[in-house]
N, C-alpha and C positions, 0 to 999 in steps of 0.2 A: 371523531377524527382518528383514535387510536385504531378502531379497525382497521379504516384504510391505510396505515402505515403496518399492519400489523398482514394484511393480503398483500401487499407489492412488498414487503419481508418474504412470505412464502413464494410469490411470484419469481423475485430476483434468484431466491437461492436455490429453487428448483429448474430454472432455466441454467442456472450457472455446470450443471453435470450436464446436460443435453449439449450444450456449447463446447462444454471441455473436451468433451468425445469427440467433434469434428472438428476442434482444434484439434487435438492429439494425432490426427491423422492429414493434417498440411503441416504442421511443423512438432521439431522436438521438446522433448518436457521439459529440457534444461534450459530454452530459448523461450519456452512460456513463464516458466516460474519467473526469469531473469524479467521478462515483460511486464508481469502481475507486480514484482517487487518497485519495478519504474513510473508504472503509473500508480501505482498507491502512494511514493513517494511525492511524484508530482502535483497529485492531488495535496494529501497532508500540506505541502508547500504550499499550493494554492490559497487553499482554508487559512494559515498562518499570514502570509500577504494580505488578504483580505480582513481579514478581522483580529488578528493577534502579532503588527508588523513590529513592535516592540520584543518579542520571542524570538525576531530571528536574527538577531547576534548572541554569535559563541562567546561564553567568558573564555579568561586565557586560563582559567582556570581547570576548563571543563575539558582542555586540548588534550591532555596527557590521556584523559581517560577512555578520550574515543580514539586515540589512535590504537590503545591497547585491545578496544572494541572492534577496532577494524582488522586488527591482526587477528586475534581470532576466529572472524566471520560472525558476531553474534551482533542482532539486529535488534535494533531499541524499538 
């Protein structure tokens, strides 16, 4: 079983530069990476709803640190 996770590892991540290139050339790199960062978030969320829905309340604790996080632009 590890093989076949270990060819559609090589599969996915070599398709992914073949892809990037003709993205790159229908839209800007600023509006792909912004894209790439929405659904990886989306997903993460997802996976978290389904299996870990206890994770997704913020403490009030935790507010101060991510607002500081968010001013900066620096991504958990």
């Amino acid at each position: 079983m590890n093989i076949v996770f270990v060819f559609l590892t090589f599969f996915v991540w070599s398709t992914s530069f073949s892809l990037g290139k003709v993205a790159l050339q229908a839209s800007p790199p600023l509006f792909l990476t912004g894209f790439r960062m929405l659904l990886g978030g989306l997903i993460l969320l997802a996976f978290l709803f389904l299996f870990r829905r206890k994770d997704l309340r913020i403490k009030k604790h935790h507010l101060f640190p991510l607002f500081l996080l968010s001013l900066s632009s620096v991504y958990i």
